[in-house]
N, C-alpha and C positions, 0 to 999 in steps of 0.2 A: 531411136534409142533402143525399142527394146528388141528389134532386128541385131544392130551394134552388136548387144550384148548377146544373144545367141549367136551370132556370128564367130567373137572370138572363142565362144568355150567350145563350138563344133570345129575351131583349128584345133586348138588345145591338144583335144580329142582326136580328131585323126593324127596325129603327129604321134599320139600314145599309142594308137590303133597300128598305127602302121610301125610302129619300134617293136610293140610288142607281140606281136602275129609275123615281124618279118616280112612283109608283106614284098612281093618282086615282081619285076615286069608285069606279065599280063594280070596279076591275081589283085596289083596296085592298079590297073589302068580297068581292073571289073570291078572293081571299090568306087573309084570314081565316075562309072556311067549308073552306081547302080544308087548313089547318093542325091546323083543327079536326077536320075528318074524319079524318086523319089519325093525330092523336093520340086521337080513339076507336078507332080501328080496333086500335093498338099497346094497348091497356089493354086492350081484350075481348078480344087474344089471353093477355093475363097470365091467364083463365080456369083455361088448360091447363097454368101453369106449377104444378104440385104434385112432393109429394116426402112418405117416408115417415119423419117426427122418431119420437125413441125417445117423446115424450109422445101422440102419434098411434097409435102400435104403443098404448099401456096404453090408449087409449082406447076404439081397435078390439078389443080381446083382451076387456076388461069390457064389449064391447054383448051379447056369446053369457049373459050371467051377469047382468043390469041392472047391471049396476056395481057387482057385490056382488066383493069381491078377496077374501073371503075364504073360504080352501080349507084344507082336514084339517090341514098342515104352520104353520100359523097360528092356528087356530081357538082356542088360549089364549093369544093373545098381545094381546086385546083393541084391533084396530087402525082402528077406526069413524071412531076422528077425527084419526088419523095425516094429517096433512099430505102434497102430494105434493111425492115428495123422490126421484124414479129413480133406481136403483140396477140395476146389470146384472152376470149372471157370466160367465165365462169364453167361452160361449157365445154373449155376446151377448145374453139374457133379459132382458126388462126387469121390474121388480114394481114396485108403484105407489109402495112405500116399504121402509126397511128393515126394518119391523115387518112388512109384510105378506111378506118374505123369509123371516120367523122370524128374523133374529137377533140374538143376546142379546150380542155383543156388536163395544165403538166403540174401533176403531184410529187415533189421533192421530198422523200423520208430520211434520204443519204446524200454524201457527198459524190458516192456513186453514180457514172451515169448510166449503168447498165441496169439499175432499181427502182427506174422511175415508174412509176403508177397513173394513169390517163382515165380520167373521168370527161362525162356531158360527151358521150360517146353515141351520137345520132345513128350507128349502125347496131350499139348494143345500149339503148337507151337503159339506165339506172344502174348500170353495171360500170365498176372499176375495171379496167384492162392495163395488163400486164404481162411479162413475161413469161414470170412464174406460174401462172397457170398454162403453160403451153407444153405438152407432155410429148413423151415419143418413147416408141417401143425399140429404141437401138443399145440400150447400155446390156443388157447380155447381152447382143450382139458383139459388139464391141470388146467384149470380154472373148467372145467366143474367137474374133478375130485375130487381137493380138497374141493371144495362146498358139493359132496357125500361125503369126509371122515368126515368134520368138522359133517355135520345131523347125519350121522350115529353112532358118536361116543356122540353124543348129545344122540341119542335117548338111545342107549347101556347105557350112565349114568345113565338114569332114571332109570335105575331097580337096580340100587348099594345099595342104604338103602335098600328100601323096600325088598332085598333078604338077607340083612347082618340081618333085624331084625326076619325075615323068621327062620333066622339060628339059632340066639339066641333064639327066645322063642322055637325053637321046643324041646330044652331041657331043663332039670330042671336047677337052678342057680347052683348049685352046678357044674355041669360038663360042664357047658359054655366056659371056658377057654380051655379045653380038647376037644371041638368039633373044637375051632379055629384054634388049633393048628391040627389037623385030618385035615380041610381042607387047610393049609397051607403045609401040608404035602403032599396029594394029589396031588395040585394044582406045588408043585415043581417034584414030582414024574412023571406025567402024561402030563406036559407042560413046565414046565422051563427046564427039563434037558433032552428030547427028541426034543423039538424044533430045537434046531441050527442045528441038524443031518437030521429031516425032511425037514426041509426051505431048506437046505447046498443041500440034494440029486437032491429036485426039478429045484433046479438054475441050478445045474449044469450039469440036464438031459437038459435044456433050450439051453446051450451055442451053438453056430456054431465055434466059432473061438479064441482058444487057447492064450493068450502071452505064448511067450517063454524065458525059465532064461537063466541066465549064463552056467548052466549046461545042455541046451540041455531038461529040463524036464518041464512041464506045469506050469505054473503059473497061475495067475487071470484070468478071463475070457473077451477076447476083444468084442465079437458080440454075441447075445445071439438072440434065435428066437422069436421075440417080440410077435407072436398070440400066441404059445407053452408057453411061459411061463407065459403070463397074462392070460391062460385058466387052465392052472395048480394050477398057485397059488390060483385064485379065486375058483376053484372046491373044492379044498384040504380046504380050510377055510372053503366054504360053506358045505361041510361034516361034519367036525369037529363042526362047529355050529349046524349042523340040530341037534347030537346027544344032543346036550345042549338043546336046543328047545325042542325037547320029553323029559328030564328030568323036563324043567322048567312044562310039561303038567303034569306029573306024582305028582309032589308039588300042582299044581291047584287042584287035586282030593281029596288030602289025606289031607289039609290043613283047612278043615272049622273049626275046633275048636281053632285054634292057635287065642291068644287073641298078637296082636303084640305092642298094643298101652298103654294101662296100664297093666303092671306089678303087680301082686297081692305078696302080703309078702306073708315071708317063716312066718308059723305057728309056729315057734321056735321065731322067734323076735317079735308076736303078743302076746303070751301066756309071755313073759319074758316083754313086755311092760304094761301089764297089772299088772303083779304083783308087779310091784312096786308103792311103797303108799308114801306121803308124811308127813314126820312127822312135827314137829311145831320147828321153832327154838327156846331153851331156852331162858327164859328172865333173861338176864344178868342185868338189869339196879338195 
């Protein structure tokens, strides 16, 4: 959503940038490597943006143990296939569920089921456990994050015309429709229909910790290693960009003759404009 939304006002925006600056051939095609560079530059610093969630904390706390949760004050509470469902005491503690807390029993204040409250808790014996005490230092973060998607995706817009017109004059009018459909071709070839397999590998080289189905065999992913896979994901994008980037420089080179702002007629509709003459209408009176 709030990529979306900076997205369209950075077309907006170049479309005004580029009517209004005139922008032509190479000086449109250095607009666009240099918006681009740009918006790499803002994404490979999101590297650094991390922060420590309470499902982070259970994930790093079970690497010391394989992700075995369970400890003496649990050990008959049979919790192998307990869901994860965080839960924290007074403290601040997180455990992976309320089973692996030990406790035997569930306090109902709402019809909510995300507000339940867990007493006779044998791992925090006299202590109520709950959610709400389970804290985490990501909400500036998170602030600070989506402030870098909205710019980035602001700046990324800017180069939307000014490369779509790039595209249309580099070929004659005639075969205009046939270059959009080549890059639409591409673009599903190369990105739509190898992405979910790419993204899908990287996630789920990230995971620590399995759910488990009905049958015994893996499901979604409950704990995932939060450096591992915000260094993954961001490297894997900023590769993938940089090669965009040396294409958008290779367009700066080859590009000073492109006239992207007026359009000259096809020599067929000027020679056929001309030849037609005006005769006089009859006088009927």
């Amino acid at each position: 959503m709030f990529g979306v939304f900076g997205f369209a006002l950075g077309t907006a925006s170049g479309g005004i940038i580029t009517r209004r600056f005139r922008l032509n051939g190479r000086c449109a095609a250095l607009f666009v490597f240099v918006v681009s560079t740009i918006n790499l530059c803002l994404f490979a610093a999101k590297i650094f943006l991390g922060c420590q969630s309470v499902v982070n904390t259970i994930g790093l706390t079970g690497m010391a143990t394989n992700f075995n949760y369970t400890v003496p004050c649990n050990a008959d509470c049979g919790c192998e296939s307990a869901p994860l469902f965080p839960v924290c005491n007074s403290k601040g503690y997180a455990y992976y569920s309320p089973c692996h807390a030990g406790c035997r029993e569930v306090i109902v204040n709402s019809a909510d089921a995300y507000h339940l409250e867990f007493a006779s808790c044998d791992c925090s014996p006299g202590e109520v456990l709950k959610k709400e005490l389970c804290n985490d230092d990501c909400k500036m973060m998170i602030i600070v994050f989506f402030i870098c998607v909205i710019v980035g995706a602001f700046v990324a817009g800017n180069g939307l015309v000014p490369g779509m017109l790039i595209l249309l004059r580099s070929v004659p009018p005639a075969h205009r429709s046939i270059s959009l459909g080549l890059q639409g071709f591409l673009v599903s070839l190369l990105a739509t229909l190898p992405s979910p397999l790419l993204w899908g590998a990287i996630f789920d080289s990230a995971c620590l910790v399995w759910n488990q189905t009905c049958s015994s065999a893996s499901g979604s992913c409950a704990i995932y290693d939060p450096v591992a896979l915000r260094i993954r994901t961001h490297v894997m994008y900023v590769a993938i960009r940089s090669s965009a980037v040396l294409i958008d420089l290779y367009v700066v080179y080859h590009a000073s003759n492109i006239n992207i702002l007026e359009e000259e007629e096809e020599p067929d509709n000027v020679e056929r404009r001309e030849s037609l003459t005006l005769e006089p209408l009859p006088n009927t009176l």
